[in-house]
DRENDOPA-574286 format. One line per field, with one value per atom (N, C-alpha, C, O): atom name; residue number from 1; y, z, x. Coordinates in nm, 2 decimals, always signed. Layout:
site: CA, ...
pos: NUM, ...
north: Y, ...
up: Z, ...
east: X, ...
# end
This chain:
site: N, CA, C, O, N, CA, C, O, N, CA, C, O, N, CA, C, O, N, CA, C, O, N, CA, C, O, N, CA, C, O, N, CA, C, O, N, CA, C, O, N, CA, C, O, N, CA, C, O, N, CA, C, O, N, CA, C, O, N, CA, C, O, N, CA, C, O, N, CA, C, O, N, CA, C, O, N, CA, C, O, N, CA, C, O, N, CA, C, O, N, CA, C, O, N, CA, C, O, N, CA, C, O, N, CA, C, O, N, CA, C, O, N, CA, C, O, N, CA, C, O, N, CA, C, O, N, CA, C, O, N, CA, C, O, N, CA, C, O, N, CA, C, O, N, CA, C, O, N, CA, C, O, N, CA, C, O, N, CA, C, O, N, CA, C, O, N, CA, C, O, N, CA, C, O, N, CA, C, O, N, CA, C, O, N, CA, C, O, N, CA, C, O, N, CA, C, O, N, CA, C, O, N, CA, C, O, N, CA, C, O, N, CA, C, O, N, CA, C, O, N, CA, C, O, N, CA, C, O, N, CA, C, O, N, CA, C, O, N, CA, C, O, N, CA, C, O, N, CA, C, O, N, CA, C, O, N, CA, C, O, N, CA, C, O, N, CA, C, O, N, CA, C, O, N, CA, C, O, N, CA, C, O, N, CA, C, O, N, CA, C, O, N, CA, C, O
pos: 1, 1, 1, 1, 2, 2, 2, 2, 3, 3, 3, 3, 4, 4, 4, 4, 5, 5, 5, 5, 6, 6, 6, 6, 7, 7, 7, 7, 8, 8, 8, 8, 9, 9, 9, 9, 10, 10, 10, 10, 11, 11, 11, 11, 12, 12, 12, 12, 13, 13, 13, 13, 14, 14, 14, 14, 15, 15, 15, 15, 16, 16, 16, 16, 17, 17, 17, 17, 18, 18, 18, 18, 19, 19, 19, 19, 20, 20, 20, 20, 21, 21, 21, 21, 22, 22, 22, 22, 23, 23, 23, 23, 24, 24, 24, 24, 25, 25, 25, 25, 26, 26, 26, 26, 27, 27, 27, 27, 28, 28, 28, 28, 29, 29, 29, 29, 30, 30, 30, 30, 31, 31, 31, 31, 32, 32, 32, 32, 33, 33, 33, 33, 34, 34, 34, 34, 35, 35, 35, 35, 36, 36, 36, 36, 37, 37, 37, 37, 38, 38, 38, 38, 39, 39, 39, 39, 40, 40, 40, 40, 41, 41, 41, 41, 42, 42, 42, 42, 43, 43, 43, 43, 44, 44, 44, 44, 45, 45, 45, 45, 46, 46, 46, 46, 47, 47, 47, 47, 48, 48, 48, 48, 49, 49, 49, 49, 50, 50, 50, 50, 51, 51, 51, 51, 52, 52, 52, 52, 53, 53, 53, 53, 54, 54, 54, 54, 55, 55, 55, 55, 56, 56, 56, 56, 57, 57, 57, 57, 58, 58, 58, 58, 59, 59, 59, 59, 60, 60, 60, 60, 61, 61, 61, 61, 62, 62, 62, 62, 63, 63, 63, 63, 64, 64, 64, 64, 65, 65, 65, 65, 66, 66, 66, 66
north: -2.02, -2.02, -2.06, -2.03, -2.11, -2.18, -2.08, -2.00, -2.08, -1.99, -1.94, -1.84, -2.08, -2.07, -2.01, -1.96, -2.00, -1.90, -1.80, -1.73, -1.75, -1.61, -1.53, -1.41, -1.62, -1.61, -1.56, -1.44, -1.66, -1.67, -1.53, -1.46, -1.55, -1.38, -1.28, -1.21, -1.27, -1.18, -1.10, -0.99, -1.27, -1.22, -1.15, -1.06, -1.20, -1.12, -0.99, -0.91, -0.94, -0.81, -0.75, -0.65, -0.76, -0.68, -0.69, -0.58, -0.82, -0.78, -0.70, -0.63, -0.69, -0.61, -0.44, -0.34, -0.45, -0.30, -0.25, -0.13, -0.34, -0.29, -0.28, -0.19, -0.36, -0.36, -0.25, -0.22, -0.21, -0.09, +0.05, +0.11, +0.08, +0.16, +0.20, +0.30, +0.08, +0.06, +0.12, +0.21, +0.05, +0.11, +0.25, +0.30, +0.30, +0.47, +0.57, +0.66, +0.50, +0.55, +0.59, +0.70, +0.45, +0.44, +0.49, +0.56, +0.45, +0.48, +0.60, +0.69, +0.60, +0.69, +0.74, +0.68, +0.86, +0.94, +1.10, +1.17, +1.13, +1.26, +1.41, +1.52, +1.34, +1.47, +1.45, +1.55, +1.40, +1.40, +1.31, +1.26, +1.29, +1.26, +1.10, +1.06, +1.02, +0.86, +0.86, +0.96, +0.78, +0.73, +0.66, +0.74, +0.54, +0.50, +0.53, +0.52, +0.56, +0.58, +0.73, +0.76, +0.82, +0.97, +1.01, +1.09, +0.95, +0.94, +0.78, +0.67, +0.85, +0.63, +0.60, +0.48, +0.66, +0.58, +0.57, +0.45, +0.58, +0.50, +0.40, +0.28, +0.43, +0.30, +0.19, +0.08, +0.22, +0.14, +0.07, -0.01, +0.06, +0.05, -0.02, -0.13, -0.05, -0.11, -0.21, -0.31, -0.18, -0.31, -0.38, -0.47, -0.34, -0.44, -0.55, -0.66, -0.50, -0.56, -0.64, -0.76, -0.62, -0.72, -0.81, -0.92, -0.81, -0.88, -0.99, -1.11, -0.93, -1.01, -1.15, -1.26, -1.05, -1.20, -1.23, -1.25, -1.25, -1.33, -1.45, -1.57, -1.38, -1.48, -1.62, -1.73, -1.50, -1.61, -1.73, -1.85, -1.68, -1.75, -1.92, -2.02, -1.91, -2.05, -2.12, -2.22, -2.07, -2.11, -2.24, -2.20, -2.37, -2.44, -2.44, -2.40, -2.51, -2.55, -2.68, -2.76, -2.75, -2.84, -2.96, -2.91, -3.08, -3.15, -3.23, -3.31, -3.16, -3.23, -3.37, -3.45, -3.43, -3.55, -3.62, -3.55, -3.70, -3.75, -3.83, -3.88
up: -1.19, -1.05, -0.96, -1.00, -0.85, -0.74, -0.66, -0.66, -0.58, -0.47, -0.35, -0.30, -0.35, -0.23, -0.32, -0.25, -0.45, -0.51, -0.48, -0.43, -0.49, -0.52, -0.37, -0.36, -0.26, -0.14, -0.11, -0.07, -0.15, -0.11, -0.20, -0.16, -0.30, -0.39, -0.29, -0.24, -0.27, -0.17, -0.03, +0.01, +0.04, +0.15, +0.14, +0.21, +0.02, -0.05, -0.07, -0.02, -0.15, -0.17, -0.01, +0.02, +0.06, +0.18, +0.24, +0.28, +0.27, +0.36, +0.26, +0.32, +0.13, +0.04, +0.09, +0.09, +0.11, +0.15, +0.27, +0.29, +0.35, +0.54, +0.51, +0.57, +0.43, +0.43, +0.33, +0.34, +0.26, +0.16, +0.23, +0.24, +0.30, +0.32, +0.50, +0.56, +0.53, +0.64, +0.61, +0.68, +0.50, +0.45, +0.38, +0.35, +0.34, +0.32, +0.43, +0.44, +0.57, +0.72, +0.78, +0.82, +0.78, +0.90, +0.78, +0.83, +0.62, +0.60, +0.47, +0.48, +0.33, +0.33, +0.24, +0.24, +0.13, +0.08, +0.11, +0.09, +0.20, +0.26, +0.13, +0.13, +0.03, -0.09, -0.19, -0.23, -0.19, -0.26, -0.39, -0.42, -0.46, -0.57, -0.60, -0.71, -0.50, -0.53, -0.61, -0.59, -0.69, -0.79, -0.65, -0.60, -0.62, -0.51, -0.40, -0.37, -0.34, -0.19, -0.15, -0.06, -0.23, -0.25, -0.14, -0.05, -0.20, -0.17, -0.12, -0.14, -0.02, +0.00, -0.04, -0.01, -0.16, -0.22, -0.33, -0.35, -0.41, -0.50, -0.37, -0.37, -0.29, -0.21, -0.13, -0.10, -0.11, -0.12, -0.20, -0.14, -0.31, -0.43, -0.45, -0.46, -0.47, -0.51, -0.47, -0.53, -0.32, -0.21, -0.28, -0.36, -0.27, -0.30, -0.39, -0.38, -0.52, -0.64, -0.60, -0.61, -0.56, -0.52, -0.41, -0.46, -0.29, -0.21, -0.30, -0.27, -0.41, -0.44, -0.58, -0.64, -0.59, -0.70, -0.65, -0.73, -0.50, -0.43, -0.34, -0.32, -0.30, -0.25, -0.35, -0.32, -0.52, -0.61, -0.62, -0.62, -0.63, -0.67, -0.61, -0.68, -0.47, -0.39, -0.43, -0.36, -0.51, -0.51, -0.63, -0.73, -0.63, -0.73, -0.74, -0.66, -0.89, -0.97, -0.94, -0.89, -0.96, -0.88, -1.04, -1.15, -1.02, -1.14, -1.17, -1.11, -1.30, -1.39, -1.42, -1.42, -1.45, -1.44, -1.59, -1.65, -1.63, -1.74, -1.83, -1.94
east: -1.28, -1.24, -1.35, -1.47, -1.33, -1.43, -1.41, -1.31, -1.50, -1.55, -1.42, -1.38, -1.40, -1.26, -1.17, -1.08, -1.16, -1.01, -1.03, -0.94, -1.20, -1.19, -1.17, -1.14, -1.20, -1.22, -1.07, -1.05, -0.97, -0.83, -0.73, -0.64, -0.79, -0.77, -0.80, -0.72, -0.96, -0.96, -0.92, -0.91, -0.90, -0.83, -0.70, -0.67, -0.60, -0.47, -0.50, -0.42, -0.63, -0.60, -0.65, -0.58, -0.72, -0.71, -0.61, -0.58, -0.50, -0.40, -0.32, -0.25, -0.30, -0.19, -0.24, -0.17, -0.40, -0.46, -0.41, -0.41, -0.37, -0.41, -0.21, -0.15, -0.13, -0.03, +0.05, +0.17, -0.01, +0.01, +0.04, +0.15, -0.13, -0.14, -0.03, -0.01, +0.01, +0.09, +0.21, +0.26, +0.28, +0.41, +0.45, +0.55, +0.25, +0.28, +0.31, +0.39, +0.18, +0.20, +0.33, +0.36, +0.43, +0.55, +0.68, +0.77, +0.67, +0.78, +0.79, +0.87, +0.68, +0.62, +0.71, +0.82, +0.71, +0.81, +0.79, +0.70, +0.95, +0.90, +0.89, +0.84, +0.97, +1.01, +0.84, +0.79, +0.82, +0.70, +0.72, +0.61, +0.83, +0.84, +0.85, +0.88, +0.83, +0.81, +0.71, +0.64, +0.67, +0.56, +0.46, +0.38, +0.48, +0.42, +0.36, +0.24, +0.48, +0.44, +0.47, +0.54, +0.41, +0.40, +0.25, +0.23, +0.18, +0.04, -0.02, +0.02, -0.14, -0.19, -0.25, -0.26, -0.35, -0.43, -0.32, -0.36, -0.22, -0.16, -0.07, -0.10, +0.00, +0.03, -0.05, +0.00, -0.19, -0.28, -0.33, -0.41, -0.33, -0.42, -0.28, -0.33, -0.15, -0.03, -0.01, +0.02, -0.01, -0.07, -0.15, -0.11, -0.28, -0.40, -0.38, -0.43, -0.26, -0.26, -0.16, -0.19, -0.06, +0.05, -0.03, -0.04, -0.09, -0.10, -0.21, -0.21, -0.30, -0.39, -0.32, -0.36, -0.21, -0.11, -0.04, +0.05, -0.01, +0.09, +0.01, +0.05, -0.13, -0.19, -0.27, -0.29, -0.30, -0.36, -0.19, -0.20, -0.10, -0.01, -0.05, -0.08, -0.04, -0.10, -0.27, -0.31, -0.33, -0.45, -0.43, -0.37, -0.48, -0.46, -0.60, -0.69, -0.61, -0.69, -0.77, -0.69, -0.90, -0.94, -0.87, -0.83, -0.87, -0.83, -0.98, -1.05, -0.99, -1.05, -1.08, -0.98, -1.23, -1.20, -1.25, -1.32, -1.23, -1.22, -1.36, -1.34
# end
């Protein structure tokens, strides 16, 4: 991977962080018993990982040359 992948990885896993821990803040599980969104460091940390393979998804590969 090139610099700019890992760049574009990264910036995914912070917005999946700032947006993780967003959706444990406003919506949150009030009973305790979600796996997820119980606590924010596992709703944060779930974020991170989704937002960082949604953003790698768009990153291509440079093409090889012959």
């Amino acid at each position: 991977m090139t610099k700019k992948q890992y760049i574009f990885t990264g910036i995914g896993i912070v917005v999946g962080l700032i947006v993780g821990y967003t959706y444990y803040y406003y919506v949150g599980c009030a009973s305790g018993t979600c796996a997820i969104t119980s606590k924010p460091l596992n709703s944060t940390l779930y974020g991170g990982l989704m937002g960082g393979l949604l953003f790698n998804m768009f990153v291509t590969n440079p093409k090889k040359k012959k």
